[in-house]
C-alpha positions, -999 to +999 in steps of 0.1 A: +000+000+000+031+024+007+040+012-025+009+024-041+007+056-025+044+067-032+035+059-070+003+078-066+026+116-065+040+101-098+005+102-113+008+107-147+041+094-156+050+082-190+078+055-181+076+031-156+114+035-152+132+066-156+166+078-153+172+099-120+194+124-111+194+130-075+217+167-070+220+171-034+230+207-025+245+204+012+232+231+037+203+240+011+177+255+039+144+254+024+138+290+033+161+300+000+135+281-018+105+301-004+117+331-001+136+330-036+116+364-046+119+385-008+156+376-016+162+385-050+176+348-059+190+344-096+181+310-093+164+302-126+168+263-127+159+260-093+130+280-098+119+258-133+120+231-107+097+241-084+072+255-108+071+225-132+077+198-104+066+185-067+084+205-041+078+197-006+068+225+022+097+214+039+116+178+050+123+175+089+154+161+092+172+133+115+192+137+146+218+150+139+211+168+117+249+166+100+257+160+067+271+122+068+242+108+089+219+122+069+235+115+038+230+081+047+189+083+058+184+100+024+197+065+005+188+039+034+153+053+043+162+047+082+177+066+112+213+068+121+205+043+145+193+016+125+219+026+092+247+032+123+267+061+104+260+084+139+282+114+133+306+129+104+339+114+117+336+077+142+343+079+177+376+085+189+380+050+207+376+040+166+402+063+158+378+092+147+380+093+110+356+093+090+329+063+082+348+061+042+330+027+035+298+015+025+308-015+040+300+000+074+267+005+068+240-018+085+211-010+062+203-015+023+208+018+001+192+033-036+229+022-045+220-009-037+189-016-047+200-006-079+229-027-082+202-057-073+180-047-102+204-047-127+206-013-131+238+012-144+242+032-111+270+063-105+282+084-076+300+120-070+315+127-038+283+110-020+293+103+015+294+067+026+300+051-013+338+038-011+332+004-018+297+010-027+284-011-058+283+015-083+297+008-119+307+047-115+320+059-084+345+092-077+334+089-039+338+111-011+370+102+002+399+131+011+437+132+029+432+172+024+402+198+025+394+235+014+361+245+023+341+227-002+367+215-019+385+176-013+418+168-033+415+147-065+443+127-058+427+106-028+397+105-049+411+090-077+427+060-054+392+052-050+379+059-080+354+028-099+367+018-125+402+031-119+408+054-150+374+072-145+391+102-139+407+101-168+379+091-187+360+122-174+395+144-182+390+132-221+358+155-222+365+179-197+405+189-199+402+209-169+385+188-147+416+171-133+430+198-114+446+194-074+408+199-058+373+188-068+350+215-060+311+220-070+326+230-109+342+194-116+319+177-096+294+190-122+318+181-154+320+143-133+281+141-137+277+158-171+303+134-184+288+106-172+253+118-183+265+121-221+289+094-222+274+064-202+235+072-191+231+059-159+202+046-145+207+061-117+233+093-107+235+106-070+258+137-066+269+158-032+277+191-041+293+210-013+300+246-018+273+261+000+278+244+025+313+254+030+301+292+021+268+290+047+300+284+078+322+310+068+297+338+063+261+325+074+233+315+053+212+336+033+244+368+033+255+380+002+283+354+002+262+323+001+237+337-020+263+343-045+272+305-041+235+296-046+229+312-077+262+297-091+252+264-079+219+272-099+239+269-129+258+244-123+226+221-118+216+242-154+248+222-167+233+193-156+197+194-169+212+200-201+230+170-201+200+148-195+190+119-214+146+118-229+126+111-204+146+116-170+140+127-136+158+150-116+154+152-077+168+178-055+174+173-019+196+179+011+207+175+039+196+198+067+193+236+070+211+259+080+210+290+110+231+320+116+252+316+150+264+351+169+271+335+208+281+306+221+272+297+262+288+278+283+257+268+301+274+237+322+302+265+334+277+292+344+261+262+360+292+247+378+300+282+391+266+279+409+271+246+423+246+228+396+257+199+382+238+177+359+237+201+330+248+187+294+254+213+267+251+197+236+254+222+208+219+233+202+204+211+228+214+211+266+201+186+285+188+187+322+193+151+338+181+159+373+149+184+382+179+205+400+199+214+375+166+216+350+150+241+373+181+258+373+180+263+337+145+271+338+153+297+359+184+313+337+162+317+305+148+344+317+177+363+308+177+364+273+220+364+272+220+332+282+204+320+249+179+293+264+148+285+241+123+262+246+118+234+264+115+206+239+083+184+240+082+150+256+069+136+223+099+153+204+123+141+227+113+103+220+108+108+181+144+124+177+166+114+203+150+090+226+182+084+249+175+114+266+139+103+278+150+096+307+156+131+314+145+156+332+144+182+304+157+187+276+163+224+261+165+240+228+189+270+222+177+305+209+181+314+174+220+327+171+231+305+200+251+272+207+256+257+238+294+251+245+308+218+256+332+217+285+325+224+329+349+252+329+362+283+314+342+317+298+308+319+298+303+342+265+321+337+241+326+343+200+317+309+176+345+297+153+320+298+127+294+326+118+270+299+107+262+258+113+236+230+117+234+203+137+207+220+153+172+204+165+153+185+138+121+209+144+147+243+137+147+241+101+138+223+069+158+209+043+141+208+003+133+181-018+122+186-051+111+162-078+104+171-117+110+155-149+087+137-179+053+125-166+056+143-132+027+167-127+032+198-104+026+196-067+033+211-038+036+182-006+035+188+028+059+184+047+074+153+055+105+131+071+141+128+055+135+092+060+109+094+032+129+103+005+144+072-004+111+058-011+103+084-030+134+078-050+132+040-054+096+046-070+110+067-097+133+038-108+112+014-101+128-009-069+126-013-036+132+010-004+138+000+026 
């Protein structure tokens, strides 16, 4: 009956398998989306999208609401829990990298539900995919980083098959630079778009992402990156064989960060203990120290928002049911780790995520031949695979 109903929003579709291109833009808050006009976005692909396909009010993400974890939820259909890629990097008794290898993963993905159905698959720079079974694969794999931007060398070493680089080179001379950034990640996908036609193409593009922490989203700076991202993905549609899909996602949103509180200081200096400052979340373990929190929010400086729901707590992090309250921060704030030191003090980055689910909204966007225009309510990041298995006809979970 799922089944059914997913096929339903693809009423009116002329193939009963199409080609999709999944673009996910990383940090793509759906509030540049909406507000595309208050803004003044040059965004004219993005904006084709959305008028001649479904776009979603908004997708509420997973916790955390980081890009590897939810990376993973977009192409397993399952929490971070169930898929176990919990964070961007492993835990340091693991020795902290990051989770490289689809061989960690503990659910199925689109990759490989693909690779079951017989079906040509590829990946860019998707996190989680060395090893996966794509017959095209530059994954997301990197010794050194610049913003967006991961070196092609340790890319290459993983590359499937092995000359693909080059192969990709022979159409686009300059794509084989020192550092694969949102430009050559585009010539990777329209070269493999002309010259092989997957069945299925999932890419990561990363730039605004990188933009959205150095300057905040929705500044000059990062709209400037949007609407050069809009053309990249113009590159893209170009490229497309008769008959495709396209779907855009991401991964979480995005929110503007001006103080960050060390809430389990200001509470130590007090003689509260009990209180675990968590980023956006600090969580109250005894009714002490959650009364004592109560208490501070009063004073706005502190940057305490609400308390989060009982029935939030248990759909999004259920380990902390247990407690005696769990917190939100206010807009602009993080809560600092650590039992000592300042109180106030100035972020490392001007922007970030990783905030509650219930913050923000990520976008997905579907649009191609035979896909009549919608606009869908809201719905969960674990969704989306579904949704993409539908399109190419296997599948998800």
């Amino acid at each position: 009956m799922k089944r059914l109903l997913v096929m339903g929003l693809l009423a009116g579709a002329a193939f009963a398998r199409q080609p999709l291109l999944v673009i996910s833009v990383d940090g793509l808050d759906q509030r540049y989306l909406a507000h595309c006009d208050e803004m003044k976005l040059k965004i004219p692909n993005l904006r084709r999208l959305m008028r001649e396909g479904q776009w979603s009010r908004g997708v509420i993400g997973v916790m955390p609401t980081i890009t590897w974890p939810s990376h993973t939820t977009i192409l397993t259909g399952v929490d971070p829990k169930v898929h176990g890629v919990l964070s961007n990097r492993k835990p340091a008794a693991e020795g902290g990298d990051y989770p490289w290898s689809a061989k960690l993963l503990k659910a199925r993905t689109l990759l490989d539900a693909a690779h079951e159905a017989g079906l040509k698959t590829a990946a860019i720079t998707w996190p989680v995919t060395v090893d996966a079974p794509a017959s095209f694969n530059l994954p997301e794999y990197f010794q050194r980083r610049r913003g967006g931007a991961m070196d092609l060398r340790s890319i290459e070493s993983k590359a499937v098959p092995a000359d693909l680089v080059t192969r990709i080179a022979g159409m686009f001379p300059s794509f084989a630079q020192e550092w694969m950034d949102d430009r050559t990640r585009t010539q990777a996908v329209v070269s493999l778009l002309r010259a092989e036609r997957p069945d299925l193409l999932v890419v990561h593009l990363v730039d605004l992402d990188s933009e959205e922490h150095d300057n905040a989203p929705f500044s000059r700076e990062s709209n400037a990156i949007l609407e050069y991202t809009d053309e990249l993905i113009g590159r893209m549609l170009e490229a497309l064989a008769p008959g495709s899909a396209v779907a855009l996602v991401s991964d979480h949103g995005f929110e503007k960060v001006e103080m960050e509180v060390n809430l389990a200081a200001f509470a130590a200096e007090a003689g509260v203990a009990g209180v675990r400052p968590m980023g956006s979340i600090a969580v109250a373990e005894t009714e002490p120290s959650a009364e004592f929190v109560r208490t501070t929010s009063r004073d706005p400086r502190y940057g305490i928002g609400r308390v989060i729901p009982k029935d939030e707590v248990a759909r999004f992090a259920p380990q902390f049911e247990s407690a005696a309250a769990v917190f939100e921060s206010a807009p602009g704030f993080l809560f600092a780790s650590g039992n000592s030191g300042e109180v106030f003090s100035k972020p490392r980055e001007t922007g970030n995520h990783g905030h509650w689910p219930m913050r923000y909204r990520s976008v997905y966007v579907l649009w191609g031949a035979g896909i009549a225009p919608a606009n869908l309510p809201e719905f969960s990041l674990k969704e989306i695979a579904g949704k993409l298995a539908a399109v190419i006809d296997v599948r998800m979970p």
